[in-house]
N, C-alpha and C positions, 0 to 999 in steps of 0.2 A: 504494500500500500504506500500512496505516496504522503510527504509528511502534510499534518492537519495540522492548526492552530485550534485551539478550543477556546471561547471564551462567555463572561456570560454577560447576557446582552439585556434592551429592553424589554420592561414587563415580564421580570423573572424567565426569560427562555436563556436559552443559552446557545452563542452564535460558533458555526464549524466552517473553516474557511481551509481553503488548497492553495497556497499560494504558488505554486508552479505550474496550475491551471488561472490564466485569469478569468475572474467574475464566477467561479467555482464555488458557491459559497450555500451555506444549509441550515437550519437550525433546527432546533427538538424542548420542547419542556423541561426534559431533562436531559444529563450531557450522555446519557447512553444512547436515547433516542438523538440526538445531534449526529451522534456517531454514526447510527444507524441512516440517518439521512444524508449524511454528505459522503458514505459510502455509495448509496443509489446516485446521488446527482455526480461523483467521480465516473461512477461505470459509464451514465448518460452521457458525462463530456467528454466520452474517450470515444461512445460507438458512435456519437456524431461527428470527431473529429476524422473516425475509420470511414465515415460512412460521403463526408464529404473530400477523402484521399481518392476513392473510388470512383465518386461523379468527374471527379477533376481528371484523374488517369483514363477514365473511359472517352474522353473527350478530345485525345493526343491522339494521333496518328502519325505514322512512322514512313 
C-alpha cells in the first residue's frame, strides 16, 4: 500500500489523504473506516489511471 497520512478533521471525522496520488483523499467517522475508504478510493485512482493508459495507447498507431 502506498503511504497515507491520517488525520482528524471537521465534525469529528477523520481525514485519509495519499499524497503521491494527487487529490486522493477519503474520510470515515472513524480512522479504521478512513482507512477502509481511502483504500477503495486508492484502488479507484489507480484502475482509472490503468484505464485511461489504455484509451491513450489504443489511440497510437505505428
Amino acid at each position: 500500500m502506498r503511504q497515507v497520512i491520517i488525520y482528524p478533521g471537521e465534525d469529528h471525522f477523520w481525514v485519509a489523504e495519499c499524497p503521491s496520488l494527487p487529490g486522493c483523499i477519503s474520510q470515515g467517522r472513524t480512522r479504521e473506516e478512513a482507512v477502509d475508504n481511502i483504500r477503495e478510493a486508492i484502488q479507484g485512482y489507480i484502475a482509472a489511471l490503468q484505464e485511461e493508459a489504455t484509451s491513450f495507447s489504443a489511440g497510437i498507431t505505428l
